[in-house]
C-alpha positions as a LaTeX table, in Angstrom:
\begin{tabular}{lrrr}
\hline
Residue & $x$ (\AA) & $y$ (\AA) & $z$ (\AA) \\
\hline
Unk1 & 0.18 & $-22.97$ & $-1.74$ \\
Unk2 & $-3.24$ & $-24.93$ & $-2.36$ \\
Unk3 & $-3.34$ & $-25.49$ & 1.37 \\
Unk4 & $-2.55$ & $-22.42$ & 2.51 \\
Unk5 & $-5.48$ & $-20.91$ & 0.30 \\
Unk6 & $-7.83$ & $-23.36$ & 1.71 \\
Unk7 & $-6.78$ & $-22.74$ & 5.08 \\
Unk8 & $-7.43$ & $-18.81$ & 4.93 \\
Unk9 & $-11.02$ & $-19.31$ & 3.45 \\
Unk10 & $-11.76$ & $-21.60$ & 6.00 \\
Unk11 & $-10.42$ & $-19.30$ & 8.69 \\
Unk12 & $-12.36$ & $-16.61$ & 7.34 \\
Unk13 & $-15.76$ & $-18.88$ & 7.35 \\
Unk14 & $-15.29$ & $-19.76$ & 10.97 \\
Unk15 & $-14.46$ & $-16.11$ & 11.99 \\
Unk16 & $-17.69$ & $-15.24$ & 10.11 \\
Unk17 & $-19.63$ & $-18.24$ & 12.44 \\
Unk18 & $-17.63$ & $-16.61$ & 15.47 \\
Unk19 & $-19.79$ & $-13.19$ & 14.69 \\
Unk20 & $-22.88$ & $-15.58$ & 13.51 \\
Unk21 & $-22.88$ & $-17.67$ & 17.02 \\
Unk22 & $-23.68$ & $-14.65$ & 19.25 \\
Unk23 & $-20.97$ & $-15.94$ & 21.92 \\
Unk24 & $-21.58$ & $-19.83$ & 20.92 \\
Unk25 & $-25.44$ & $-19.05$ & 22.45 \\
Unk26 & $-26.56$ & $-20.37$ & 18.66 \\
Unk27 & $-25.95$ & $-24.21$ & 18.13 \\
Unk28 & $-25.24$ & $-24.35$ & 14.14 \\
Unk29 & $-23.11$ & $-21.21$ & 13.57 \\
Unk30 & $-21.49$ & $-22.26$ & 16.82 \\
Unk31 & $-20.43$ & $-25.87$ & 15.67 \\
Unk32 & $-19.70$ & $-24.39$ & 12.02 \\
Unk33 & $-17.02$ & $-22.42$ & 14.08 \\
Unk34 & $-15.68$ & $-25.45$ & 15.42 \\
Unk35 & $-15.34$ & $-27.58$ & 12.42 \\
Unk36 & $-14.04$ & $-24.73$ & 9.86 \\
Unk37 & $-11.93$ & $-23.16$ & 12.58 \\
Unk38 & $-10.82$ & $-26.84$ & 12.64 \\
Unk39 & $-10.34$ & $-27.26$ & 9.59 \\
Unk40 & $-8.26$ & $-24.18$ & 8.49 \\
Unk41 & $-5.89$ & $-25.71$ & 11.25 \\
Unk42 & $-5.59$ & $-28.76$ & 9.24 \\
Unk43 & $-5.42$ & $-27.28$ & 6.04 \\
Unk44 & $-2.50$ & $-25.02$ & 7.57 \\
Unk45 & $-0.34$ & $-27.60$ & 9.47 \\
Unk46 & $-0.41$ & $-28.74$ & 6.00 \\
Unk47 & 0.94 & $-26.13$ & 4.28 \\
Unk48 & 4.01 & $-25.60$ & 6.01 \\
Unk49 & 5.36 & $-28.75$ & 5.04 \\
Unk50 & 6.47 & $-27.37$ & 1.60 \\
Unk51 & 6.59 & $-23.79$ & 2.93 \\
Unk52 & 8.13 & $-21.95$ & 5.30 \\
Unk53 & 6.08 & $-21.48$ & 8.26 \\
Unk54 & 7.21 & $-17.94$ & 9.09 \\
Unk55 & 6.44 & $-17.19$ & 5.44 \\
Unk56 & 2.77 & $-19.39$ & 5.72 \\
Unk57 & 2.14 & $-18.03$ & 8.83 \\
Unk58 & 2.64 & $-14.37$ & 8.07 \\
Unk59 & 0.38 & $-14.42$ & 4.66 \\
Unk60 & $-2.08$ & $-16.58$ & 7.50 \\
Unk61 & $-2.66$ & $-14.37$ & 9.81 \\
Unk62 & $-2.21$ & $-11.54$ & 7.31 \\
Unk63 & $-4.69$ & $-12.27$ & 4.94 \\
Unk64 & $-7.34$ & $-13.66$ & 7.63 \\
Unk65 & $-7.21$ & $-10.70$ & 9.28 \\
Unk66 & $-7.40$ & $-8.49$ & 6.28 \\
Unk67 & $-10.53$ & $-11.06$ & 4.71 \\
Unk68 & $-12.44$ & $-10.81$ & 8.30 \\
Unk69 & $-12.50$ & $-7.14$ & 8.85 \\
Unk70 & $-13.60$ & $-6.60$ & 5.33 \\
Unk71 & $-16.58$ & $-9.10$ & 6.07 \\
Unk72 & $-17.11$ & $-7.89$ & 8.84 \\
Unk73 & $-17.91$ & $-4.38$ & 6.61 \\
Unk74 & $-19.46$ & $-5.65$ & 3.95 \\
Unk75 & $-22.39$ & $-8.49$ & 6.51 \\
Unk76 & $-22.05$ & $-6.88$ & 9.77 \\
Unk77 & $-22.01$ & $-2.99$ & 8.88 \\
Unk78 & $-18.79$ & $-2.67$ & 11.12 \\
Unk79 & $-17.24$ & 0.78 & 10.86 \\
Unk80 & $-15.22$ & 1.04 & 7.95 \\
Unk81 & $-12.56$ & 4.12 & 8.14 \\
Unk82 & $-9.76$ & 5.64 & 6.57 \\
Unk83 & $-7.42$ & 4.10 & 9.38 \\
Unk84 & $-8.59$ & 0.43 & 9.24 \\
Unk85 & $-8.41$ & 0.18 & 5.17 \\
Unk86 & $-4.69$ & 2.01 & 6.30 \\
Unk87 & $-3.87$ & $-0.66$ & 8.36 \\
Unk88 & $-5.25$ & $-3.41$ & 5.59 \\
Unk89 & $-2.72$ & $-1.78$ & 3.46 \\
Unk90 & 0.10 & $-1.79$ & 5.41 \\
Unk91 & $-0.45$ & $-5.74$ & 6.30 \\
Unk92 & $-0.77$ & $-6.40$ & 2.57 \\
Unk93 & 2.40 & $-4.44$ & 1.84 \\
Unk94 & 4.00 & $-6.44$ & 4.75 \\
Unk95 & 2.98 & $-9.68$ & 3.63 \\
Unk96 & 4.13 & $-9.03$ & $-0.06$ \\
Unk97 & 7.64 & $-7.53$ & 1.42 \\
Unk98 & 8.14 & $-11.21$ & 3.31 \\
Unk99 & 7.11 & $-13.09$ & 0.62 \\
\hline
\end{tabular}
């Protein structure tokens, strides 16, 4: 489970350098991408070797997606509405369920 955790703050650093590289058009945000991106993948291919990877892979892309839109919030000043913290709910309720 160590893995996995390391894999989903990784994934949510190089989402944040996705946002931060303006389209790759900025060189350090742009390789920071690269390497956590790469790393996450690393850290995950790991994980699933003592869990399942439909379980790993759900709470993944579950909790990625639910730790990059709330970034996105919180540094960016994205929208933030009653439907997308809906949605956050429901993929937090779905990961739990699978788990």
């Amino acid at each position: 489970m160590g893995y996995l955790i390391l894999s989903l703050v990784f994934a949510t650093i190089g989402n944040i350098s996705v946002k931060l590289s303006y389209g790759f058009k900025r060189l350090i945000p742009s390789i920071t991408a690269f390497v956590f991106i790469g790393a996450c993948l690393y850290f995950l291919t790991l994980s699933v070797q003592t869990i399942e990877v439909g379980i790993a892979y759900a709470i993944w892309s579950g909790v990625s997606i639910m730790a990059t839109t709330i970034f996105g919030i919180l540094l960016f000043n994205e929208k933030a509405s009653r439907r997308k913290f809906l949605f956050i709910i429901l993929i937090i309720l779905g990961v739990m369920i699978i788990k």
